[in-house]
C-alpha positions in Angstrom: -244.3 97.4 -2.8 -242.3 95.8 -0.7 -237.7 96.4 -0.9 -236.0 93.6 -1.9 -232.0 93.4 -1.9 -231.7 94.0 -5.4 -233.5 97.4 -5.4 -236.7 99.2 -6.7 -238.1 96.5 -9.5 -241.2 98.5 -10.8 -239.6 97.7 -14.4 -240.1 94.0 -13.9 -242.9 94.2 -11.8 -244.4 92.3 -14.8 -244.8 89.1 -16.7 -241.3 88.2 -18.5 -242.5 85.9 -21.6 -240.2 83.3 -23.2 -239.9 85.7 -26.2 -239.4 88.0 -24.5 -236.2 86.4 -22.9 -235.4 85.0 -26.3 -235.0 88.5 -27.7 -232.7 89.4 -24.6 -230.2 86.0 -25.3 -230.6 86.7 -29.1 -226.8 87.1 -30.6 -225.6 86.4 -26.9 -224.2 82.7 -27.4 -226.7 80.9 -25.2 -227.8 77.8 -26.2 -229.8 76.7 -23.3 -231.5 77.8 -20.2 -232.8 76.5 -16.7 -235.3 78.6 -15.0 -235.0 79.1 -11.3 -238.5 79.4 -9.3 -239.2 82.7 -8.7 -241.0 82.5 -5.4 -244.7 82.0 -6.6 -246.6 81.5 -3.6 -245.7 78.5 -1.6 -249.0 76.9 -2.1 -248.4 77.0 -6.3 -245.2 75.8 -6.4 -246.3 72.6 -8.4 -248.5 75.5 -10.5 -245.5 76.9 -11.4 -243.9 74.2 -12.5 -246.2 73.0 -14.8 -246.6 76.2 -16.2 -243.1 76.2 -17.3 -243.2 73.0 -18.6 -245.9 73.9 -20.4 -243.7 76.5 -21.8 -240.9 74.4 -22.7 -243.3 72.2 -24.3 -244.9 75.0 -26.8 -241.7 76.9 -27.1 -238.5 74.3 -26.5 -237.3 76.8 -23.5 -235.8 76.6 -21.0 -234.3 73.1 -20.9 -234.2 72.5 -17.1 -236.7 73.6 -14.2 -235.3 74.3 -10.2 -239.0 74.2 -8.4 -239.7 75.0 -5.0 -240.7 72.2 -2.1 -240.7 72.9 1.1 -238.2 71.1 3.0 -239.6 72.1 6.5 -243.2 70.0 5.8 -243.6 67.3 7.7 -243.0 64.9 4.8 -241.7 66.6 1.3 -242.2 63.2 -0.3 -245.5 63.5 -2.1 -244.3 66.9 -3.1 -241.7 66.2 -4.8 -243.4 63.5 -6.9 -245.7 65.5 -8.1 -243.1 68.5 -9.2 -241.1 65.0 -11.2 -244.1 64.6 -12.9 -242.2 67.7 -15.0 -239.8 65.9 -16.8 -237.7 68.5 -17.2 -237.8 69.3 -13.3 -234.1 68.7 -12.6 -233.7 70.0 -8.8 -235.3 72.4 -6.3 -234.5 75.5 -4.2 -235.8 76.5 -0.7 -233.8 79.8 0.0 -232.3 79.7 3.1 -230.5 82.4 3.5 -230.7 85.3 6.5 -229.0 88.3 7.3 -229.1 90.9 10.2 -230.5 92.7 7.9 -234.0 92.3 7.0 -233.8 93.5 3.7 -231.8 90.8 2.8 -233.7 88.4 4.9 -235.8 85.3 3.5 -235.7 82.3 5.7 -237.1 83.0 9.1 -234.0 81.8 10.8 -230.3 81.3 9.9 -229.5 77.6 10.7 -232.7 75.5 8.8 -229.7 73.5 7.2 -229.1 72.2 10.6 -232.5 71.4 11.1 -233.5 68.0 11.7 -237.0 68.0 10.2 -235.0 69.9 7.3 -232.1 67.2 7.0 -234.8 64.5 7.1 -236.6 65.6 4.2 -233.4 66.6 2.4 -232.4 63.1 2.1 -235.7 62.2 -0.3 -233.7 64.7 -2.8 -230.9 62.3 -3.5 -233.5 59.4 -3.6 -235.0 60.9 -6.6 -231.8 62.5 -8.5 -232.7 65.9 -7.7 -230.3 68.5 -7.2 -230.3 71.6 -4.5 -229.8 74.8 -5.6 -228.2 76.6 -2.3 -228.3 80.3 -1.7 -226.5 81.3 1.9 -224.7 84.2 2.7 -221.2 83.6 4.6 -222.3 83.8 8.1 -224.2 80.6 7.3 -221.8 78.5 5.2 -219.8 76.5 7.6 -224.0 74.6 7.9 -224.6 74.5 3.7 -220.9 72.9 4.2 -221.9 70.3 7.2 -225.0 69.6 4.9 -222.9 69.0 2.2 -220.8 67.0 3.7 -223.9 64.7 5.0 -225.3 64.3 1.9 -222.7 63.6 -0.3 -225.0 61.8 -2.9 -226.9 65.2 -3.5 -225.2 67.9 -6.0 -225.2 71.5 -4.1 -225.5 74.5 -7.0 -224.6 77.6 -4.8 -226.6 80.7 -6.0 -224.7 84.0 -6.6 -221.2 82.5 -5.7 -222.0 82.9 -2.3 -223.8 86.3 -2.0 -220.7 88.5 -1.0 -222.7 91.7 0.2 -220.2 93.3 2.4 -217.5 94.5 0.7 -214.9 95.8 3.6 -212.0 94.0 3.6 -213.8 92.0 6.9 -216.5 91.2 4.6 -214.5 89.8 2.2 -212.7 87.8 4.6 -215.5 86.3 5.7 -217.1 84.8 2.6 -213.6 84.0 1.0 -213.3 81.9 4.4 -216.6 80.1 3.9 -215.9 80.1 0.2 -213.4 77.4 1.4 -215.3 75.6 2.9 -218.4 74.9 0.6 -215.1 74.7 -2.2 -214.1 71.6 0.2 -217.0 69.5 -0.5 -216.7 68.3 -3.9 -220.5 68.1 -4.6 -220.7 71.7 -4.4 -220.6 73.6 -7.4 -220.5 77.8 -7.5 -223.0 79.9 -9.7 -221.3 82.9 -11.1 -224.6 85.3 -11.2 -226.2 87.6 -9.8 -222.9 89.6 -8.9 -224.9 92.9 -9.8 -227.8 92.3 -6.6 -226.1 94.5 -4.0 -224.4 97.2 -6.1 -227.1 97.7 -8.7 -225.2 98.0 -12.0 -223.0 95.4 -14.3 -219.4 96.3 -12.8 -217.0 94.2 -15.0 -214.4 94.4 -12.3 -216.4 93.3 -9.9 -217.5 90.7 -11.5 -213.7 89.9 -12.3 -212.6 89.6 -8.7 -215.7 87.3 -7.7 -215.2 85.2 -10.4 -211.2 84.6 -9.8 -211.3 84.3 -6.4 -214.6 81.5 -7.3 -212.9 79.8 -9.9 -209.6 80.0 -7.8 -211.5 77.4 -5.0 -213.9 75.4 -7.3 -211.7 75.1 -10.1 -213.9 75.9 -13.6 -215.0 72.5 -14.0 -217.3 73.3 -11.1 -218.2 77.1 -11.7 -221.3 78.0 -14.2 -222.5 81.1 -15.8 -226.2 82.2 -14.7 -227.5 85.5 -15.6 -229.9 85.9 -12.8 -232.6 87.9 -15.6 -234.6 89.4 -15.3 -233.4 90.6 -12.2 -230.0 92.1 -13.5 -232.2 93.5 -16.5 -232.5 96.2 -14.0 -229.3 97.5 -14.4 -228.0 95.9 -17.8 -229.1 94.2 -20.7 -227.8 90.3 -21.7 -225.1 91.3 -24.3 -223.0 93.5 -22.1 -223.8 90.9 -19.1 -222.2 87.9 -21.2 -219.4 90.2 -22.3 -218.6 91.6 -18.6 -218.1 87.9 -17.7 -216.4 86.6 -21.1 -213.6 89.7 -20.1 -213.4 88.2 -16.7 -212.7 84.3 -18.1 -210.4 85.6 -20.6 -207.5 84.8 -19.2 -208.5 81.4 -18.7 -207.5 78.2 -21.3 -210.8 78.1 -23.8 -211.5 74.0 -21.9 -212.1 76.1 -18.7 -213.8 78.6 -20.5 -215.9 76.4 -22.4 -216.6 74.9 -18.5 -217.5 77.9 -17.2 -220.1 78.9 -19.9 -221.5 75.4 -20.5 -219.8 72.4 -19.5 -220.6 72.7 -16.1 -224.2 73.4 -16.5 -225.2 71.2 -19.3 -223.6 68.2 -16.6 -224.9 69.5 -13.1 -228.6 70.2 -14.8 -228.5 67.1 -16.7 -229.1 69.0 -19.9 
C-alpha cells in the first residue's frame, strides 16, 4: 500500500456508498454536497463522473461534481465536453501540488501553473463556466496567484486553505505570506477542510487558528466549509467535525457564519 500524507487508510481502503455518507451527515446540518474526484485513474476520469451522476440521479446526492481533466494534454477541449455532458459537473481539479517531500508529492513538478501548454488549456475552463478547484502548498502560491491573476474570468476554490504542513513559526510564515497573495485575487476563494491531513486527529484549536487567520484574508463571503470525508473519517466522525469548526466561527456575526457554512458554496458551485 502505498503512504499518502494523510496516513495509513486501510479503514477506507474501501467503497464509501452515498448511504453510507448520508448516515455520517445525518443530524449534522448539511444540506448539500459536492464530491471532489478522488483520483480514479486518469484514463476513467469521464467514468467517474458519470458514475456519480448516476448516483445523484438514483439518490439526489451530491449536488455538484469537481472531475478530473488533464490540463497538460495537448488539447483538454474534447475532454471537458464530454465530463459537461454531467449536468451537475460544475468544475474540475488537476492537483498540482509538490513538496520536497515525496510523500506529499503529486504533481511531477512544482511550477505546471506556469506552464504554457497548462495555461493554454486552462483558458477552455472559463469558456465553458467551469471552476478550478486549486490545491498548492505555499512554496508554490505566488504561481496559483499569477494564474489567478491571468485568468480572472475563472473562479479558483483553494483546497485545504492552502495546505499549511509545517507548523514552525517559518512554516507558518510562509503560507500566511502566500495566503496574501492568493487572498489578493478576488476570484480565489479558500476551502476550510481538510485541516486534520498532516496531524491526523480533529484538533479544534487548530482548526481555530487556520480558520481566523483564512477568514482574516478572504473575508467569510469567500471561505467554505468542506469536510474532506472520508479522508478525515480516519481520525473523526462528521458530528464532532462540524462542531470543531462551528466552535471556531463562533465568534463570527451568524451572516458570516451562515457564509462560511453555505453561502459561499451554494454561489461558487452553482448549487
Amino acid at each position: 500500500m502505498l503512504p499518502r500524507i494523510f496516513g495509513p487508510y486501510e479503514p477506507i481502503r474501501r467503497d464509501y456508498p452515498i448511504d453510507e455518507y448520508l448516515a455520517d451527515i445525518a443530524g449534522s446540518g448539511v444540506v448539500k454536497s459536492v464530491y471532489v474526484q478522488a483520483n480514479w485513474a486518469p484514463a476513467q476520469a469521464e467514468d467517474e463522473v458519470a458514475w456519480v451522476q448516476s448516483v445523484a440521479d438514483r439518490s439526489g446526492w451530491p449536488h455538484g461534481i469537481v472531475g478530473y481533466a488533464d490540463l497538460m494534454a495537448d488539447d483538454v477541449r474534447p475532454a471537458l465536453d464530454r465530463l459537461m455532458r454531467s449536468p451537475r459537473l460544475r468544475g474540475v481539479r488537476m492537483q498540482l501540488h509538490w513538496h520536497d517531500n515525496e510523500m506529499y508529492r503529486f504533481a511531477n513538478r512544482p511550477d505546471l501553473a506556469d506552464d504554457e501548454t497548462f495555461r493554454r488549456n486552462f483558458a477552455a475552463l472559463a469558456e465553458r463556466g467551469l471552476s478550478f478547484d486549486l490545491q498548492v502548498f505555499a512554496g508554490q502560491m505566488d504561481g496559483a496567484a499569477r494564474l489567478a491573476a491571468d485568468f480572472p474570468g475563472t473562479t479558483f476554490i483553494l483546497q485545504h486553505a492552502g495546505m499549511l504542513e509545517d507548523l514552525s513559526d517559518q512554516g507558518r510564515a510562509a503560507w500566511l505570506d502566500g495566503m496574501k497573495k492568493l487572498a489578493a485575487q478576488a476570484n480565489v476563494v479558500s476551502k476550510l477542510s481538510g485541516l486534520g491531513t498532516f496531524i491526523h486527529r480533529n484538533d479544534a484549536e487548530h482548526i481555530a487558528f487556520i480558520v481566523g487567520e483564512t477568514v482574516g484574508l478572504f473575508g467569510a463571503g469567500r471561505c467554505l466549509f468542506g469536510s474532506n470525508f472520508p479522508v478525515e473519517k480516519l481520525w473523526t466522525e462528521y458530528g464532532p467535525l462540524v462542531d470543531a469548526y462551528r466552535k471556531a466561527i463562533a465568534g463570527y456575526p451568524e451572516a458570516d457564519q451562515r457564509a462560511m457554512l453555505h453561502d459561499t458554496a451554494a454561489r461558487v458551485y452553482r448549487l
